[in-house]
C-alpha positions in Angstrom: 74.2 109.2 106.2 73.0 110.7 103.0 69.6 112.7 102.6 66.6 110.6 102.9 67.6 107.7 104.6 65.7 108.4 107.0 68.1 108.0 110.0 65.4 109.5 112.0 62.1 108.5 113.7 60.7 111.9 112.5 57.1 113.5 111.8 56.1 117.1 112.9 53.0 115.6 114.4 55.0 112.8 116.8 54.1 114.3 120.2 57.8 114.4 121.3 58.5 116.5 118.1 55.1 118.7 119.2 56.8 119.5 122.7 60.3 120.0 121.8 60.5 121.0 117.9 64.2 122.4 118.3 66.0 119.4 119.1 64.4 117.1 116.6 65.2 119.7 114.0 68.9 119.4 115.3 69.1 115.7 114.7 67.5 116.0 111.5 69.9 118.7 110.6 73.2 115.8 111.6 71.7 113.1 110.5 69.3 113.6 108.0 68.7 117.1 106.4 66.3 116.0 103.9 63.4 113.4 105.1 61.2 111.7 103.8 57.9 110.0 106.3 54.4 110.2 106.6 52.3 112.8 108.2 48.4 113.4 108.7 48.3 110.4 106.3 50.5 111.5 103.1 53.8 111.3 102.4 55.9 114.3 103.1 59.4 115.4 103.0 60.4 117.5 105.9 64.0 119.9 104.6 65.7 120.6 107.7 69.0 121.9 106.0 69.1 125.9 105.7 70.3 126.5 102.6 67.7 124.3 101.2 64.9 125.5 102.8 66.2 128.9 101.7 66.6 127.2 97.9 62.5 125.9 98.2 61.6 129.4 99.1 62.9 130.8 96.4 61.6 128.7 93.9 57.5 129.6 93.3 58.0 127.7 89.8 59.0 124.3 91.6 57.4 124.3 94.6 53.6 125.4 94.6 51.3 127.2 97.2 48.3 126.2 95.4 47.5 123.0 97.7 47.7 125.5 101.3 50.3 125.7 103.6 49.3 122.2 105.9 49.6 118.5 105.4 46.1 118.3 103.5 45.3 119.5 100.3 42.9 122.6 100.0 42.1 125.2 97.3 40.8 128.1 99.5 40.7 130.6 96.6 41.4 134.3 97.5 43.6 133.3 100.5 47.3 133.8 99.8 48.5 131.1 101.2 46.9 129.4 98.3 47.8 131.2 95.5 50.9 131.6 93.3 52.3 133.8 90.7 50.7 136.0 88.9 47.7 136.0 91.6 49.6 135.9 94.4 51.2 139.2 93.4 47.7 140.7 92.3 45.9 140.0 95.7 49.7 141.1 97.2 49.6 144.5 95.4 45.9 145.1 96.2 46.3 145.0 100.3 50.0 146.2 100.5 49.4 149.7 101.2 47.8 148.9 104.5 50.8 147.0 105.6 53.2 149.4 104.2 55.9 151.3 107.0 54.1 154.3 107.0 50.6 153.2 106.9 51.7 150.7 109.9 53.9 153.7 112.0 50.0 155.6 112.3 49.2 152.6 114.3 51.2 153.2 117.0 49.5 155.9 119.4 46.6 153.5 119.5 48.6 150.1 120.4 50.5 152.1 122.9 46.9 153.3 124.3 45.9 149.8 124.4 49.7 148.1 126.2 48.9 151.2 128.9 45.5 149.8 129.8 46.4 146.3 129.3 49.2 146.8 131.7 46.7 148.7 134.3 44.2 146.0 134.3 47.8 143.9 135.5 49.0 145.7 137.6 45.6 145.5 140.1 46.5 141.4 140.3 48.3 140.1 142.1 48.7 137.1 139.4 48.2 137.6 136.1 48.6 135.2 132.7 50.4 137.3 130.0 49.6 135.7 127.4 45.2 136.3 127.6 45.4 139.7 129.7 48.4 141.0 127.6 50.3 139.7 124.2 46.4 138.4 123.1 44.5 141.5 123.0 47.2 143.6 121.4 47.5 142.2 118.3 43.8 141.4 118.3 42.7 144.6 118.4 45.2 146.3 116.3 44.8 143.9 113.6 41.3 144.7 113.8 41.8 147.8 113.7 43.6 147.7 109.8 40.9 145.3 108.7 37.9 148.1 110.2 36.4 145.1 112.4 34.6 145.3 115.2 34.7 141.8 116.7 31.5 141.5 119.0 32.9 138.5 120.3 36.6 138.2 121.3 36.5 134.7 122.3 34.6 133.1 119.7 37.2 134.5 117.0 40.0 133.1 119.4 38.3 129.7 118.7 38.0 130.1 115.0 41.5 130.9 114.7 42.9 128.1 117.1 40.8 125.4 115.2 42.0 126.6 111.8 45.4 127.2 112.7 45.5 123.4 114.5 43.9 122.2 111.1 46.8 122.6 109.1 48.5 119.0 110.7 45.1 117.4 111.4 43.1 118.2 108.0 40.4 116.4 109.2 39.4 119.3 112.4 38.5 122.7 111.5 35.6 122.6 108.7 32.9 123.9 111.3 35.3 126.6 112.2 35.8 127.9 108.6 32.2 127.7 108.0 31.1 129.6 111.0 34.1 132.4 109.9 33.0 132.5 106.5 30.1 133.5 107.3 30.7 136.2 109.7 33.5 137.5 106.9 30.8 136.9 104.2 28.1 138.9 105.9 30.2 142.2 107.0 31.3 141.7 103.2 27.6 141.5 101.6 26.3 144.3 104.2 29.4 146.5 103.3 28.6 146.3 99.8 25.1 146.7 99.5 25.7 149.8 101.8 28.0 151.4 99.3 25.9 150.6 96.8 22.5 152.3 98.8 25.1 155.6 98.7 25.8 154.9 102.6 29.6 155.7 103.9 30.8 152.3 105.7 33.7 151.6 108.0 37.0 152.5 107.0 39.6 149.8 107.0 41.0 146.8 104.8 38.0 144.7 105.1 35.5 147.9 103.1 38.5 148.2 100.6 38.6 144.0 99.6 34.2 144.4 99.6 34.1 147.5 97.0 37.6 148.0 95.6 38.5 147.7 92.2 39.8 144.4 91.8 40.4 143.8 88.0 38.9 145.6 84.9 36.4 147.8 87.0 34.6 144.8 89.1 35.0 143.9 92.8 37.1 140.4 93.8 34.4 137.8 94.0 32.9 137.6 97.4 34.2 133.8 98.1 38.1 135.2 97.2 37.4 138.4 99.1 36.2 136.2 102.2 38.8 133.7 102.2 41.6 136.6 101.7 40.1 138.4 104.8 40.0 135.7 106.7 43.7 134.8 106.3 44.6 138.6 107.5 42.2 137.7 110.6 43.5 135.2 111.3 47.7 135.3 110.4 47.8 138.5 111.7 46.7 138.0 115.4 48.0 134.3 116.4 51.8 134.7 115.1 52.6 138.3 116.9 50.9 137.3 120.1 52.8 134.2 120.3 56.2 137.1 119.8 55.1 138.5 122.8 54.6 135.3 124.7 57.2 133.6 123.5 59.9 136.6 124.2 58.6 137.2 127.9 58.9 133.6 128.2 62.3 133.5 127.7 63.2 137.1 129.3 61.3 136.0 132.3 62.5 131.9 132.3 66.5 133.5 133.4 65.7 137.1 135.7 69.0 138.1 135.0 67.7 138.6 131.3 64.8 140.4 132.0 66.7 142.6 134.8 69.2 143.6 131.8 66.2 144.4 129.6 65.2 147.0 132.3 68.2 148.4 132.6 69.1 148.4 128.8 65.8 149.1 126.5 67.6 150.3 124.0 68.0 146.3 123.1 64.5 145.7 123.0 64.6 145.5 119.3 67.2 143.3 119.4 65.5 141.3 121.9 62.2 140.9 119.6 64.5 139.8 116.2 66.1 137.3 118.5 62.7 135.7 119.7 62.1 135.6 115.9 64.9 133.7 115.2 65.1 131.9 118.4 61.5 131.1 118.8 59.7 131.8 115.7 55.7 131.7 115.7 55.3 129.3 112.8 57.8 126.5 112.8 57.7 125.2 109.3 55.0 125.3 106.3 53.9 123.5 103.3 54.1 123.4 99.4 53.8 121.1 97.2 55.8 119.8 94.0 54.8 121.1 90.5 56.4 118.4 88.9 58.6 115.7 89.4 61.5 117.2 91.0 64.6 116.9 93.7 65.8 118.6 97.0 69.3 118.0 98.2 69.4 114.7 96.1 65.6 113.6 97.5 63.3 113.1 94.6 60.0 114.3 95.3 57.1 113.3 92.7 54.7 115.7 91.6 52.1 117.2 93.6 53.9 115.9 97.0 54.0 117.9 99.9 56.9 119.3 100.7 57.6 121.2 104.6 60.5 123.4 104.7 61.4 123.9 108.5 62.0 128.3 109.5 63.0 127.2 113.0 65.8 125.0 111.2 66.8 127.3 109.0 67.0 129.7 112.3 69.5 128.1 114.5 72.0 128.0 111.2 76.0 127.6 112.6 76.7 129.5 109.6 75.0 132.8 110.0 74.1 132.4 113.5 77.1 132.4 116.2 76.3 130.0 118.7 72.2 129.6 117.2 71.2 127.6 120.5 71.9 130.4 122.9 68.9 133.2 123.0 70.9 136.1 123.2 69.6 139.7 123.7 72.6 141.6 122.8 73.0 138.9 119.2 73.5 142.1 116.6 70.2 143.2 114.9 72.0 142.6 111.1 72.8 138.7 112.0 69.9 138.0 113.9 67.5 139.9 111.2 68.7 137.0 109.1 66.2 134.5 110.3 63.5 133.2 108.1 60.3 133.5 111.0 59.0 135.6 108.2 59.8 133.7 105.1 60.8 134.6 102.6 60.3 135.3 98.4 57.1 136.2 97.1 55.7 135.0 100.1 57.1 137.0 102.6 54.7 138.4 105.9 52.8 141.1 104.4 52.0 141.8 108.2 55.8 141.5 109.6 55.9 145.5 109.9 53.2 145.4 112.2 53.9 142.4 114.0 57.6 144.3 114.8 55.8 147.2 115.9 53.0 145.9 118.1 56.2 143.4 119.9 58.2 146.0 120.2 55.2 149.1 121.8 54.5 145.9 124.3 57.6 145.3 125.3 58.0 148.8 125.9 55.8 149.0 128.4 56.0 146.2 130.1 59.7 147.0 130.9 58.6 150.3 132.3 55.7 149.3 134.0 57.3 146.0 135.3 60.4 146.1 136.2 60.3 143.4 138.7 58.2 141.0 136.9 58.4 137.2 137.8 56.7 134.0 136.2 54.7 132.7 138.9 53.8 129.1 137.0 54.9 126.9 134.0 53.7 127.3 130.7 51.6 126.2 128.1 52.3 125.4 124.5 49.7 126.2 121.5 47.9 123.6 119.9 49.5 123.4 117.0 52.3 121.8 116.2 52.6 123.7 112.8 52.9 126.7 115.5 55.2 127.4 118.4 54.1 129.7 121.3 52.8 129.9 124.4 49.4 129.7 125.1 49.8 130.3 129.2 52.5 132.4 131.1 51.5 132.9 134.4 53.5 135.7 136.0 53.4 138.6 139.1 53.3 141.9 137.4 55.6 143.3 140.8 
């Protein structure tokens, strides 16, 4: 069957492709590597193959970010996700420092600090859910923490970030929840300015250097771009790494023999947290779109189409990956680093430093603190089906 004969009954939105991604990505992979279907009401080609979706991300010329990252078609200026070359690299330069090795390594001590109590609060229960008293606030707050945010209320920003995320395969949800953000991002902006300008020192953190720094030529980004930029390092950096956590535990705790040889070994918890990326990576698949007429793998795709190149494909590769369908916690750190859960290019995670180091500190001390952990319930998945993680893992702490 060649590419795009659409040998399979395939869209990411079908509600048996929502609930188990993995194997329609495999029967994509036999049968038809390169689809073309409909989706939130366009047409879009779905690559399934890995080198492909490797070729698509390394092609910025071809294959545009300009449209966003879901099925609809958005121009969220300032946001990343949005942007290509030369921009992209601008707005890349002007936050990379914050995301840097070193800058990320300071953050430790105080994500430690946080796991500890986290892992106190659990250990008083006698049931706990993992994923809200443990893998959420983590990220959350060290996130926050870069960006100089105080976030008054937790659960509200939870929301935001659920309704945006789940936008990105139904365009049609999500405006109240990027107005309401916009304007809490727009405000700490405006205040943070005119405070500099009254001669007043303002939090330090990400957020103060995208309201006053020196964007281009001596003036500050334009408060709409500066917004929309923070709002994607709100948003990106929290959801992904606490779906890491979840998802890893999930799988350590699903098979107790796993998370027994965790204890007793935690010198593989790195290689424990790169094999959840590859095995279970946060975001499943994203979007571009075709800067001109163009082809994948044979599959002529007309300009301006959305294209969605598949990560969690691309993962579970029989060429890099020895046996890809089997989580594995001893899989060696060089193959399994080979996954594409970050992407990759221009666009690869500015946050993925962080998100290695907040998985990692958590992991740490839950295998010291508890060592006979045992899910107590089943799980929940995340709305999204853009996204894979867990969005309830009931365990006993022990």
């Amino acid at each position: 069957m060649s590419p795009g004969d659409n040998a399979v009954d395939y869209s990411p939105t079908n509600p048996e492709v929502v609930e188990d991604p993995h194997s329609a990505y495999a029967e994509l992979r036999a049968r038809c590597p390169v689809h073309v279907g409909e989706a939130g009401g366009i047409t879009l080609t779905t690559v399934a193959e890995p080198d492909l979706v490797r070729e698509v991300l390394l092609d910025p010329g071809t294959w545009s970010n300009a449209q966003g990252p879901g099925l609809g078609t958005s121009n969220s200026r300032g946001d990343m996700q949005h942007d290509d070359e030369p921009l992209h690299g601008r707005r890349r330069r002007f936050a990379r420092d914050w995301f840097l090795p070193r800058a990320v390594a300071e953050l430790e001590p105080p994500i430690r600090e946080l796991a500890l109590s986290q892992a106190d609060s659990m250990a008083a229960k006698s049931s706990a859910d993992l994923y809200s008293d443990f893998a959420l606030p983590l990220p959350v707050t060290s996130f926050c923490q870069i960006m100089g945010v105080e976030l008054y209320n937790q659960d509200q920003f939870i929301d935001w970030a659920d309704a945006l995320t789940n936008a990105m395969a139904y365009p049609e949800t999500g405006q109240q929840a990027r107005v309401d953000i916009n304007t809490f991002t727009r405000d700490e902006i405006q205040r943070r300015r005119d405070a500099v300008d009254r001669g007043e020192t303002v939090e330090p953190g990400l957020l103060t250097h995208l309201a006053v720094g020196e964007w281009l030529d001596g003036e500050r980004m334009p408060i709409d771009e500066a917004t929309n930029m923070s709002n994607q390092l709100l948003i990106a950096g929290h959801e992904t790494t606490t779906s890491l956590i979840t998802n890893l535990m999930w799988r350590l705790l699903e098979v107790p023999e796993r998370w027994q040889r965790l204890v007793a070994e935690p010198g593989l918890i790195e290689n424990a947290v790169e094999e959840s990326l590859r095995y279970d990576p946060p975001v499943l698949g994203l979007c571009r779109a075709a800067t001109r007429d163009s082809d994948v793998g044979g599959v002529s795709v007309e300009a301006g189409a959305k294209i969605m190149m598949l990560y969690a494909s691309a993962n579970r590769d029989p060429e890099r990956f020895e046996n890809p369908d089997e989580f594995r916690l001893d899989r060696p750190l060089l193959e399994a680093k080979q996954h594409l859960s970050f992407s990759w290019g221009i666009h690869h995670c500015l946050g993925a430093h962080l998100a290695r180091l907040t998985a990692r500190v958590g992991i740490e001390v839950l295998v010291d603190r508890f060592p006979n952990m045992t899910m107590s319930g089943s799980t929940k998945r995340v709305l999204s089906p853009f996204l894979w993680g867990r969005k309830s893992l009931p365990v006993h702490p022990g």
